[in-house]
NULODREN-597095 format. One line per 3 residues: number of its first residue (from 1); for each residue x, y, z of C-alpha. Coordinates in steps of 0.001 Angstrom, whole numbers. Each point is the difference from the previous one (the first is absolute). Layout:
residues N
NUM) X:Y:Z  ...
//
This chain:
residues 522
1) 187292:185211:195617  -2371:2369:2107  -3700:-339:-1452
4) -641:2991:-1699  3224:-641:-1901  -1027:-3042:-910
7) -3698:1272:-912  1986:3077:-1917  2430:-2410:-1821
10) -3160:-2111:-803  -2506:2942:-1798  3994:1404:-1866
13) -73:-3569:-1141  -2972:-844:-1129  -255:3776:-1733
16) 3772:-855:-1602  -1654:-3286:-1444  -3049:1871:-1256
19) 2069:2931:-1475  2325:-2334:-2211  -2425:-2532:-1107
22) -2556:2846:-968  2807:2148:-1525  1762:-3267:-1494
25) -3070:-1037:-1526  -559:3414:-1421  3764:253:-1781
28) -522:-3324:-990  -2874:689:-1809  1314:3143:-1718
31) 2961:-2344:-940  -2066:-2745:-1836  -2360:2299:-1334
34) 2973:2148:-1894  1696:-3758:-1251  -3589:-883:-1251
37) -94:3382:-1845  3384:-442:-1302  -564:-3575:-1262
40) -3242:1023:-1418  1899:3374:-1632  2495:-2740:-1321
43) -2195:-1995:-1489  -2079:2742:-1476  3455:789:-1529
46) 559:-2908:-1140  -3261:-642:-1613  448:2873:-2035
49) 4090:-874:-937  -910:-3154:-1000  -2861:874:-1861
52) 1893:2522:-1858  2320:-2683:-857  -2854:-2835:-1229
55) -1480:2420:-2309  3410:932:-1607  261:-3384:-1043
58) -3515:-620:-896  785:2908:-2168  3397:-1322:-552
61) -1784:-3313:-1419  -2602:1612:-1821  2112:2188:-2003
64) 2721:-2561:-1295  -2908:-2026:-820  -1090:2636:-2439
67) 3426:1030:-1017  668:-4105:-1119  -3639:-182:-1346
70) 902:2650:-2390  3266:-631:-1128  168:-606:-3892
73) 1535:-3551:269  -2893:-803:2661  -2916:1143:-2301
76) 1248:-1893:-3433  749:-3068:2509  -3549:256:968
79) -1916:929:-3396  2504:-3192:-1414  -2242:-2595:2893
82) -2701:2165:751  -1980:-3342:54  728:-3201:498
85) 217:-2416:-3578  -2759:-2441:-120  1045:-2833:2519
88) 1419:1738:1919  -1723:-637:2719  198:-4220:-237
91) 4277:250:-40  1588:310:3592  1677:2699:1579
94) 3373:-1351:-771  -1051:-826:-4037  -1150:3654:131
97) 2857:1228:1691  2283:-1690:-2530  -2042:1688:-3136
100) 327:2771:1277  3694:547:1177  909:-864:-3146
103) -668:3475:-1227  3070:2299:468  -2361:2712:631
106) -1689:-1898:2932  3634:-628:1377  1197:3839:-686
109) -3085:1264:2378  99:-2383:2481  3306:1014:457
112) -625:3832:202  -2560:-1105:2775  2299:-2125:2123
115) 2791:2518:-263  -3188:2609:972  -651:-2072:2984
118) 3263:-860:1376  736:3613:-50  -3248:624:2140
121) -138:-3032:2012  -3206:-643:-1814  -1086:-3928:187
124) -672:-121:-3314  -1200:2275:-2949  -2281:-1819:-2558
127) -2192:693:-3117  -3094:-2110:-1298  -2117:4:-2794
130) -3809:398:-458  -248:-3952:609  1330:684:3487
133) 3286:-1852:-1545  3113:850:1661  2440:1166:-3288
136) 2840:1085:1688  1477:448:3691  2846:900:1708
139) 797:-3365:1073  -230:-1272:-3540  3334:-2231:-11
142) -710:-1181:4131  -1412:-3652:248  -2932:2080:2265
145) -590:1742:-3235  -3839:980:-202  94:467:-3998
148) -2760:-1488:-1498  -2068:-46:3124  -3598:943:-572
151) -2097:2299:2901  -3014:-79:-1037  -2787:2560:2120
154) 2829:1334:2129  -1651:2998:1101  2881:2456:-319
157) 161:-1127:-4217  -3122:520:-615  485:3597:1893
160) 2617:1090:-1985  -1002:-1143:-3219  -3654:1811:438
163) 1395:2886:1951  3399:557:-412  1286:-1270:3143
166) -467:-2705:2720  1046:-218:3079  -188:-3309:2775
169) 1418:-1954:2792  15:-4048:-426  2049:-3042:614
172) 1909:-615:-2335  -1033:-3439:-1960  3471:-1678:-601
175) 2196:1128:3360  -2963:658:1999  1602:3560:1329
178) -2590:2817:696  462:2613:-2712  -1256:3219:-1096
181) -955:99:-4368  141:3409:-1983  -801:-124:-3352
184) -270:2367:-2696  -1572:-410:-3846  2311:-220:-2787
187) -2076:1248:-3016  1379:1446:-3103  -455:3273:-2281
190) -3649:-571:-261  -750:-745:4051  -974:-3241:-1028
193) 1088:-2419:3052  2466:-3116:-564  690:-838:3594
196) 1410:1160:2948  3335:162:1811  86:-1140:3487
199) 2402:770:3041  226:-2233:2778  1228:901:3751
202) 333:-2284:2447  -1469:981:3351  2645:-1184:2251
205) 2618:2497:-2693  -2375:2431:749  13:-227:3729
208) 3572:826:-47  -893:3501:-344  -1878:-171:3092
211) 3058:653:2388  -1669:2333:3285  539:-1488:3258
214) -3992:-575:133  -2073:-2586:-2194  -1103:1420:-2736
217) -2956:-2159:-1855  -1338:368:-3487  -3513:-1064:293
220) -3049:-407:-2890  -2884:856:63  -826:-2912:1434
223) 1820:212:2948  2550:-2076:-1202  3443:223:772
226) 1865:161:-3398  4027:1457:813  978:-23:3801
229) 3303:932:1658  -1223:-2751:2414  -170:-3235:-1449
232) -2404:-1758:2292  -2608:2103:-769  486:-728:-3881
235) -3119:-1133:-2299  -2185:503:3479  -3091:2595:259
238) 169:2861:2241  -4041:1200:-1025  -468:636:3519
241) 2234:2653:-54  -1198:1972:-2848  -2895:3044:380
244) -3231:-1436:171  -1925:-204:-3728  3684:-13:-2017
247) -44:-3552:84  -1087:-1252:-3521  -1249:-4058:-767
250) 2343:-2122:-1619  465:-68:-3863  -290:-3257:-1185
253) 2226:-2682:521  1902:2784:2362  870:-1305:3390
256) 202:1442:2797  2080:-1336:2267  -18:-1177:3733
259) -1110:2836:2175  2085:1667:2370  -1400:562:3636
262) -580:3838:963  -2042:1664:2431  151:3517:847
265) 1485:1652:3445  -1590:2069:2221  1588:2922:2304
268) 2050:3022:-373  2232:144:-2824  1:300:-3820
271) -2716:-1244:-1890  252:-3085:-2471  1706:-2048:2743
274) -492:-3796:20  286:-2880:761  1447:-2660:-2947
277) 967:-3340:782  23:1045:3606  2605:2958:16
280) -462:3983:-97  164:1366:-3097  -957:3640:-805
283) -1008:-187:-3914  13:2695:-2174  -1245:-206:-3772
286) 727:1987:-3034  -1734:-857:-3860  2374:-739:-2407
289) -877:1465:-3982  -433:-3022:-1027  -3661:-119:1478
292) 99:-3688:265  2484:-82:3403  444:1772:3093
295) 3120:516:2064  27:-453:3622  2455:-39:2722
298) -28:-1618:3206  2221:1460:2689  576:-2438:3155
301) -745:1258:3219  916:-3318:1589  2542:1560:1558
304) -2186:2622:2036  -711:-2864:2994  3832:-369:479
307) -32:3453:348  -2650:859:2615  1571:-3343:1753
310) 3195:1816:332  -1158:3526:817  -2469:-2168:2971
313) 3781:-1500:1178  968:3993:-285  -2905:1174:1987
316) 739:-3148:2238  4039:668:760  -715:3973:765
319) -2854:-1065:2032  2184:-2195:2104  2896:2618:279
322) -2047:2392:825  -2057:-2030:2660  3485:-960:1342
325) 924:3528:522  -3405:662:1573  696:-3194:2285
328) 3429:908:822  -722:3882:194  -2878:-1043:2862
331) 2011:-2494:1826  2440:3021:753  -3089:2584:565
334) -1271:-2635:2560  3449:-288:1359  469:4035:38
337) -3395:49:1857  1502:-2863:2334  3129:2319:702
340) -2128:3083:208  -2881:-2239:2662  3563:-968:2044
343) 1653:3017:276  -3593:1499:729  -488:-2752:2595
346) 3320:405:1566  -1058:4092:76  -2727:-575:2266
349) -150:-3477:1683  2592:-1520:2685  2293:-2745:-1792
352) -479:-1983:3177  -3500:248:1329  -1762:799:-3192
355) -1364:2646:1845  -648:3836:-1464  3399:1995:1023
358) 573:3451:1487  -198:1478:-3845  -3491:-1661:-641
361) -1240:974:3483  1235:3089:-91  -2304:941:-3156
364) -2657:-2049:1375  -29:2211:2515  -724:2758:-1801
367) -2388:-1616:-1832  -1725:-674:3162  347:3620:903
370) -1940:1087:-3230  -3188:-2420:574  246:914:3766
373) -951:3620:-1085  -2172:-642:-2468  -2094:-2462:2327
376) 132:1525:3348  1617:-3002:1731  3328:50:1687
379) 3790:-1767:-979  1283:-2616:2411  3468:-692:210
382) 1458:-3152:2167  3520:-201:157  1175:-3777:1611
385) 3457:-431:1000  1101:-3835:737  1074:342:3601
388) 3545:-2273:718  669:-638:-3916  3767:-125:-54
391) -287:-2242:2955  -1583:-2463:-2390  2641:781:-2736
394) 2766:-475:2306  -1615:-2697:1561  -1027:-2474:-2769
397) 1428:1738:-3155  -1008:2383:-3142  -1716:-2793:-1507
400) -2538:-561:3131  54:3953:267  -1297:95:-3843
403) -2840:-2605:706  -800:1511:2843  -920:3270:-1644
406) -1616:-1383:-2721  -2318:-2348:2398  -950:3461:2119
409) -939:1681:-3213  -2178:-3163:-1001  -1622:-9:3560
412) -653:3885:114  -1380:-136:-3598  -2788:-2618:1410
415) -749:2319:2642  -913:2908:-2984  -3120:968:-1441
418) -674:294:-3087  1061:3958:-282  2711:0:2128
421) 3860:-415:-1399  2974:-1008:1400  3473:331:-1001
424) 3754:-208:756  1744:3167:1096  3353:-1829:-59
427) 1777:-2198:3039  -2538:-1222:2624  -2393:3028:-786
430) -3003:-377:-1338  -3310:2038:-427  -3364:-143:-842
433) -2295:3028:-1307  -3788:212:-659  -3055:1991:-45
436) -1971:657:3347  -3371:2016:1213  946:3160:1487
439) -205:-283:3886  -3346:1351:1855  434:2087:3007
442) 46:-1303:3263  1392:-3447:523  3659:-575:-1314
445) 346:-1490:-3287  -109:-3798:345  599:-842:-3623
448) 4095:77:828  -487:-2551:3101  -2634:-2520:-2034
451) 3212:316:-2934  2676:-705:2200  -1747:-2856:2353
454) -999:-1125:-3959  3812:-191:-678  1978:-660:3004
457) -1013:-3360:862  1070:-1655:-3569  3353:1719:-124
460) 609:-1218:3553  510:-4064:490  1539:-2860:-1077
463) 2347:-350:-2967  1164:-2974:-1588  2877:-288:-3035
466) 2118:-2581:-1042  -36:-1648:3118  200:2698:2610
469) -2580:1552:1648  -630:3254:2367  -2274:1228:1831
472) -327:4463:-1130  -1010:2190:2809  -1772:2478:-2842
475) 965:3296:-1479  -983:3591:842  -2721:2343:-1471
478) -383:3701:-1029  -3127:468:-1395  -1086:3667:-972
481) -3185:1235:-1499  206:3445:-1872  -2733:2103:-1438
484) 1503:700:-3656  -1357:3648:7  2408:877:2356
487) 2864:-2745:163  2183:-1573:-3119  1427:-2561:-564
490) 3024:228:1274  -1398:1624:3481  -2266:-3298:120
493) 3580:-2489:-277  1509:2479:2434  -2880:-449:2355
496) -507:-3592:-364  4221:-826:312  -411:2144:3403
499) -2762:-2316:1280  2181:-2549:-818  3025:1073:1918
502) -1953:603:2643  -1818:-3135:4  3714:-2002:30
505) 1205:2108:2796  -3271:-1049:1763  619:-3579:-849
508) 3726:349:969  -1041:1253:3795  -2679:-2801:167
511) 3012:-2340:-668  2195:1491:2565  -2521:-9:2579
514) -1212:-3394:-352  3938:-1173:33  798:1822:3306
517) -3245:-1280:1645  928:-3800:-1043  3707:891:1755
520) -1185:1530:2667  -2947:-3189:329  3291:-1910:-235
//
């Protein structure tokens, strides 16, 4: 491949690479940027879906606690044990359990709550006294039954039966299951309290509701994690993640469970991205109207670094195709410039000699014609015709013939200087043309003898190929001078192939003379 090819393939190359990488990079971005906004639009979604759904069934909760803690049945269960007896208290759960189930009426309600809460997949439903004494539940007749268990300074009781209602998450004391507590007063005619009636939902029920295809947390105050649609991140505390000055102590007793690691990310992109547990999460939070809990939803952007890895392979193949068309595309420029250097070669230079041919000398020629007149010097034409050349031919063969022209041009091209040229005319012709001072008056013009006594003793001599060898009497001259405001071209080869006949006709009687004189001598 010719060098500027090469150097052209080279810069188309290297501005190919440059072009896709930069433009690559740039898609590429646009591409993970719009997937971060849709994940973050999907979680923001999501947040709010899900939070729709929690409060429905913290409202849900809330409202069949006050529809049960007003039922008539309810209210003359609870003025009937408003308090417990006196000893209550030293009996155990299952003595109190046993008093107390005895009562059709405790058995009747307990029922109505555990067909209540199998309806709505409710843990349990229960109602207690003013002792904190469980009276009645909907697991009455279950051996897990929780009749007759006391709760004393359970802080969602003593809500309900100041205020009307209480509200709480807690593990639960007998299956140790994370729950949420509504309760509601029961009080009669006169709003005089008699207890409270208590639904229970388990948290891992609840997260069943939770069904997006992000993780959706339900988080404290605290920061801790209380329903998840991602179980490993159950019962753990995400504070980190929540606005700065939300974050509220523990209550007492409350814990908080093992922190989660987060740490904000930095760049481009949506805000509220992070890092938890080491993976990309964009997080977006909505309050639920329960003011105790928060919802937020983490949508994974884990999957972004597969993505740029595969749009880098993208970039990576088209870079390659197209650098192979580049490659390819240059190899047959440089071989078009090849063809195009040959066929211009073999226009103007003898496939023999090497030597300019009659084409190139020709318009070097004219060439010379042009600076002649613009400098004021003259053209010199020397036309050289090998003297006895089909002799040699004949004699020792076209191959000998062949290196015997090209050895003459070599030897006459020695003989040059530097602004002379010499070429092939064709056959045993050749010719050599230059610039010259114009000739002063007076003595002839000795420029043409110092160029031919310069030239005529290296074509004449010995020649030596392949194993023969000759001694070459020398060839004849015609060299013509022409002033080139008054000659052309043409008149200068006409002038200078003249000379030349006339030089071999000179050469010719020589010859004849010098044979008659050795005869005659004889």
């Amino acid at each position: 491949m010719p060098l500027i090819v090469r150097r052209v393939t080279l810069c188309v190359a290297v501005a190919w690479l440059a072009l896709v990488a930069g433009v690559g990079a740039w898609i590429s971005q646009r591409i993970v940027a719009s997937e971060m906004r849709r994940m973050a639009d999907s979680a923001e979604y999501e947040a709010e879906t899900a939070a729709r759904v929690m409060d429905r069934l913290f409202t849900e909760m809330t409202s069949v606690a006050n529809m049960v803690a007003r039922q008539g049945l309810v209210i003359e269960l609870a003025a009937r044990y408003r308090t417990d007896p006196p000893g209550a208290a030293q009996m155990t759960r299952q003595q109190r359990a046993a008093q107390l189930t005895r009562d059709p009426l405790v058995r009747k309600v307990g029922s109505f709550m555990g067909a209540l809460s199998n309806d709505l997949r409710y843990a349990r439903i229960y109602m207690n006294n003013m002792s904190d004494d469980t009276v009645t539940a909907s697991n009455w007749a279950e051996p897990d039954s929780i009749v007759g268990m006391i709760y004393p300074a359970r802080l969602y009781l003593m809500d309900a039966l100041r205020d009307g209602t209480g509200h709480s998450f807690g593990i639960a004391r007998l299956n140790k299951t994370p729950s949420y507590f509504v309760s509601s007063r029961i009080e009669n005619a006169d709003d005089v309290p008699l207890g409270s009636v208590t639904v229970k939902f388990d948290a891992p029920e609840m997260a069943r509701y939770l069904t997006g295809r992000n993780i959706a947390l339900i988080v404290n105050r605290q920061g801790r994690v209380i329903t998840t649609s991602f179980e490993p991140f159950m019962l753990r505390n995400v504070a980190g993640l929540l606005p700065p000055g939300t974050v509220l102590p523990p209550d007492e007793g409350e814990e908080l469970g093992t922190p989660i690691d987060v740490h904000t990310m930095t760049g481009p992109g949506p805000s509220d991205r992070w890092f938890i547990e080491g993976q990309p999460y964009v997080v977006r939070r909505q309050p639920l109207s329960n003011g105790q809990y928060e919802m937020l939803t983490l949508a994974s952007l884990d999957h972004l670094a597969p993505m740029r890895k595969e749009h880098a392979w993208i970039v990576a193949v088209v870079a390659l195709f197209g650098l192979t068309l580049i490659v390819l595309s240059g190899y047959a420029a440089g071989q078009m410039v090849i063809r195009r250097e040959d066929e211009r070669y073999a226009a103007n230079y003898d496939a023999l000699t090497g030597l300019p041919n009659r084409r190139a000398v020709l318009a070097k020629l004219e060439q010379l014609f042009e600076a002649a007149r613009r400098t004021g010097q003259w053209v010199r034409v020397a036309f050289i015709d090998l003297d006895g050349f089909k002799t040699i031919n004949d004699t020792y063969g076209h191959d000998i013939g062949d290196a015997f022209l090209i050895e003459v041009g070599r030897r006459v091209s020695a003989g040059l200087h530097t602004n002379d040229m010499l070429g092939r005319l064709g056959g045993d012709e050749f010719v050599v043309i230059g610039l010259t001072p114009p000739p002063v008056s007076g003595p002839p013009d000795t420029s043409v003898d110092a160029l031919r006594e310069r030239l005529a003793p290296r074509i004449a001599g010995t020649y030596s190929f392949m194993g023969c060898s000759f001694e070459y009497q020398g060839a004849s001259f015609g060299i013509a001078s022409v002033d080139p405001t008054i000659g052309t071209s043409q008149t200068a080869l006409k002038e200078a192939d003249a000379l030349m006949y006339a030089d071999k006709l000179t050469r010719r009687a020589r010859q004849t003379t010098r044979s008659v004189s050795a005869f005659a001598t004889e």
